[in-house]
N, C-alpha and C positions, 0 to 999 in steps of 0.2 A: 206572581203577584202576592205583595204581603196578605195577612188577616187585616191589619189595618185599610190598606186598599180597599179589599172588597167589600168591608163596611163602610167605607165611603159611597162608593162605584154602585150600592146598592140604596145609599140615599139619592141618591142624585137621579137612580133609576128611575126612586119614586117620587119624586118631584118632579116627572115628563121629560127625561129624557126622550130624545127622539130618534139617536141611530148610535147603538150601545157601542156597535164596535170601535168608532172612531172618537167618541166620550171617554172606554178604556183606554185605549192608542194616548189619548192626549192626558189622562191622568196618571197615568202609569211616569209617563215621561214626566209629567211635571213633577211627580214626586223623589225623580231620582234626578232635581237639579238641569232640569231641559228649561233655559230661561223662556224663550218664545212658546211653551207649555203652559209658562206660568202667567205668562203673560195672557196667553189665549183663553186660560182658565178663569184669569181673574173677571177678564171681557165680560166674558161668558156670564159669569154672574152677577156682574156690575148691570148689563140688559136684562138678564133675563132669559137667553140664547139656549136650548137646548137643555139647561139646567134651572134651578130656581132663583127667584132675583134675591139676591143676597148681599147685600153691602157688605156686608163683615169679613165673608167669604172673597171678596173682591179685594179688601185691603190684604187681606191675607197673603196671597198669590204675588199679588203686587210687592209687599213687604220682602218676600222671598225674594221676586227676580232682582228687588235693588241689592238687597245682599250678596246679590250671583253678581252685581257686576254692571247689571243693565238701569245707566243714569237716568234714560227715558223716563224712564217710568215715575220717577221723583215726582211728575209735574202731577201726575192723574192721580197721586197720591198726594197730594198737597191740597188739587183738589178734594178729596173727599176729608180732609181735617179742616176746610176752609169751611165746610157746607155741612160737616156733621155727618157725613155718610158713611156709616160703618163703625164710628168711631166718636168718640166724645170732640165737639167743637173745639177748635185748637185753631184761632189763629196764626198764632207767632211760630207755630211748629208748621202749619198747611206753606206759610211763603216764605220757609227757611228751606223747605222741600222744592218750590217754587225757584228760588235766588240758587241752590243747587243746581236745578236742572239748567236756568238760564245758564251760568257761570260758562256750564258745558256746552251752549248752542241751541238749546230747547227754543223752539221759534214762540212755541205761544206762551212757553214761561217768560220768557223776556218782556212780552208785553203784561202780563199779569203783575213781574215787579215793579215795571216801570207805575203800573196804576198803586201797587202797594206803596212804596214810596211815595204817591203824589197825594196820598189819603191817608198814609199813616195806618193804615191797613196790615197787622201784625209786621210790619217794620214800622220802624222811625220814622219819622212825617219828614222829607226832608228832598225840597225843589230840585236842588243841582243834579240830585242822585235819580230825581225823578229824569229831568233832563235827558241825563246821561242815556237811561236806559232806554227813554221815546225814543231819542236817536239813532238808537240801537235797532230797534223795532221799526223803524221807518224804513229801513234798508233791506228788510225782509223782503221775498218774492215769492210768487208761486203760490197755488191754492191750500196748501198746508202751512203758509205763513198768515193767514188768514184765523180771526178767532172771533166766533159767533157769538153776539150781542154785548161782547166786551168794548168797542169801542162808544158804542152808542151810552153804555152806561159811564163812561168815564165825566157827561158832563152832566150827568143826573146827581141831582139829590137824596133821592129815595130809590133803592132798591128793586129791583124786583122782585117782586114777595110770593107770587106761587106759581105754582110747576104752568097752571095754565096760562099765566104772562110770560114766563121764558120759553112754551112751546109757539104762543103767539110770534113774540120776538123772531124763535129760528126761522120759522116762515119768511116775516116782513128780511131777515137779511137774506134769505136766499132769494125771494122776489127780487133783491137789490142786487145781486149779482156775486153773493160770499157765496162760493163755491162750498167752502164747508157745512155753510146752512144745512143742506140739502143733506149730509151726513146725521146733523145732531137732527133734522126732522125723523131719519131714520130710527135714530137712536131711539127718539121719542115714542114713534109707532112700536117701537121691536117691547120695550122697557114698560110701554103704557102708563108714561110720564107726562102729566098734563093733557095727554087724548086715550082716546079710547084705544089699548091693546090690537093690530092690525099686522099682523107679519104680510100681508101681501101688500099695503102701503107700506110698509118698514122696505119690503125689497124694491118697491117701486124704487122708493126715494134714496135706498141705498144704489140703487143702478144709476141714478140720475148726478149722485154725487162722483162714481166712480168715472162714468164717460169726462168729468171735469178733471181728471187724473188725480182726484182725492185717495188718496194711500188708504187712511182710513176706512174710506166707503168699501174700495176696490176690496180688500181683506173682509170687511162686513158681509159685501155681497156673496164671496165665494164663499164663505162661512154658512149662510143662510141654504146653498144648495147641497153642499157636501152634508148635512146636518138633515136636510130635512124639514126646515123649520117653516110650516105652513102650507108647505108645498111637496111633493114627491122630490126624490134624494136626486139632483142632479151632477154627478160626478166630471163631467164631460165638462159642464157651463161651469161647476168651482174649477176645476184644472185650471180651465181657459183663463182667469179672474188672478189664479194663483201664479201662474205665466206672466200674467200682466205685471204682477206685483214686484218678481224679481227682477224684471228687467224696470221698474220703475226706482223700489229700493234694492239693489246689486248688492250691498254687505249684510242687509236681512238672512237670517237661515229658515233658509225654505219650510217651515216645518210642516204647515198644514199642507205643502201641497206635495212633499213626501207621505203625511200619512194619509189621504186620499188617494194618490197615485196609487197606492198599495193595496187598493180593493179596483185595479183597474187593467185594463188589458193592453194591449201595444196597440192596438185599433183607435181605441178611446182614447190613450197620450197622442197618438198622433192626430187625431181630430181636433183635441183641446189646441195641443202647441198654431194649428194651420189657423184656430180662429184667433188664438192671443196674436199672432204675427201679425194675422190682416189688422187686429184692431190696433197694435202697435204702429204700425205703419200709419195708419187715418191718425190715428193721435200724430205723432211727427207731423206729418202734413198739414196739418192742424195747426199744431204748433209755427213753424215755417210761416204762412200766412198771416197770425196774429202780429 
């Protein structure tokens, strides 16, 4: 580990870290160009997760793994220039990041420019292009095609102006059946963004999002145990979650549930893998039915 590292690794200590070894494992790796590192690290500080809530730190990370390569990420970085997080307000640069990530298949960029466009909203004000992109967005499926309290605002006038109306909002859409709700309420509990700070509501509502096969959530939730975060470190319940995930997203690189794996015995993987199967399976069946 550099000198540089451990002066980092040593702030981050003190800002409540919760479980040092797998905070080094993931810093280590992000600094030597691990995208899903950097990705995980920006997370991390974007909520608040294990480390301190840092916007700046989050664009950071994030900056990186686009430079590594990983488009994704364009869109969470557009947002944070669109909303000022981390970074001085920028909209024409927040949904050029945005129109980026769409270009390349970004499910909830594509709705974001379709609204850019229909508002003139750091793009061109400009119908056809709005068109084009709703239609684009219309064809979307699946719970991760889905983007909380974006659609409701598209026929609004006025904004939503603070954290406590956008954690209202998440609610009213996951009552209404946006599977992703139930993530950003997470979000909200873990971040203490419009409610009160609650990592045991943050995991509820990250569990609640995940059983809906929210990608997002699923990764949240096994995060919250492998970490520690509010609760005793449960290795066994992150595997299980991290299982989930690869066979959910297949081109993902496993990262966190290799470096969790690695403080675990052949007992414990095989306990994880027999509960991700079974809930794999309920999911399928699941699926099949709807």
């Amino acid at each position: 580990m550099t000198q540089r590292m451990i002066v980092v690794l040593a702030f981050l200590l003190s800002a409540g870290n919760v479980n040092s070894d797998d905070l080094t494992d993931i810093l280590v790796a992000a600094e030597n160009d691990n995208v899903q590192a950097q990705l995980t690290l920006g997370g991390m500080h974007e909520h608040g997760m294990g480390v301190a809530l840092n916007d700046a730190r989050a664009v950071y990370w994030w900056h990186r793994a686009l430079d590594n390569g990983y488009i994704d990420i364009a869109k969470g970085l557009g947002s944070m220039y669109i909303s000022g997080r981390g970074v001085p307000q920028d909209l024409k640069k927040g949904m050029e990041l945005h129109l980026f990530a769409a270009e390349h298949g970004h499910p909830h960029a594509i709705k974001f420019v379709a609204l850019g466009y229909k508002r003139g909203l750091g793009l061109p004000q400009d119908d056809a292009k709005a068109a084009e992109w709703a239609a684009k967005a219309a064809e979307l499926e699946g719970p991760n095609a889905d983007v909380v309290f974006l659609d409701s605002m598209q026929s609004k006038e006025r904004e939503l102006q603070t954290e406590e109306e956008i954690f209202t909002e998440f609610l009213r859409q996951s009552e209404d059946g946006n599977a992703r709700g139930f993530y950003y309420v997470s979000v909200a509990y873990t971040s203490g963004t419009g409610v009160a700070r609650n990592y045991i509501e943050a995991e509820k509502w990250a569990r609640e999002a995940a059983e809906r096969g929210v990608t997002s959530g699923v990764r949240h939730l096994g995060l919250f145990h492998q970490l520690g975060q509010g609760m005793p470190v449960n290795r066994v319940e992150a595997q299980k979650w991290y299982y989930v995930l690869a066979a959910l997203l297949p081109d993902d690189e496993p990262f966190l549930s290799e470096v969790n794996a690695k403080y675990m015995n052949e007992g414990q993987l095989a306990e994880a893998r027999a509960q991700a199967d079974a809930w794999l399976k309920a999911w399928g069946e699941k699926q099949s039915d709807s």
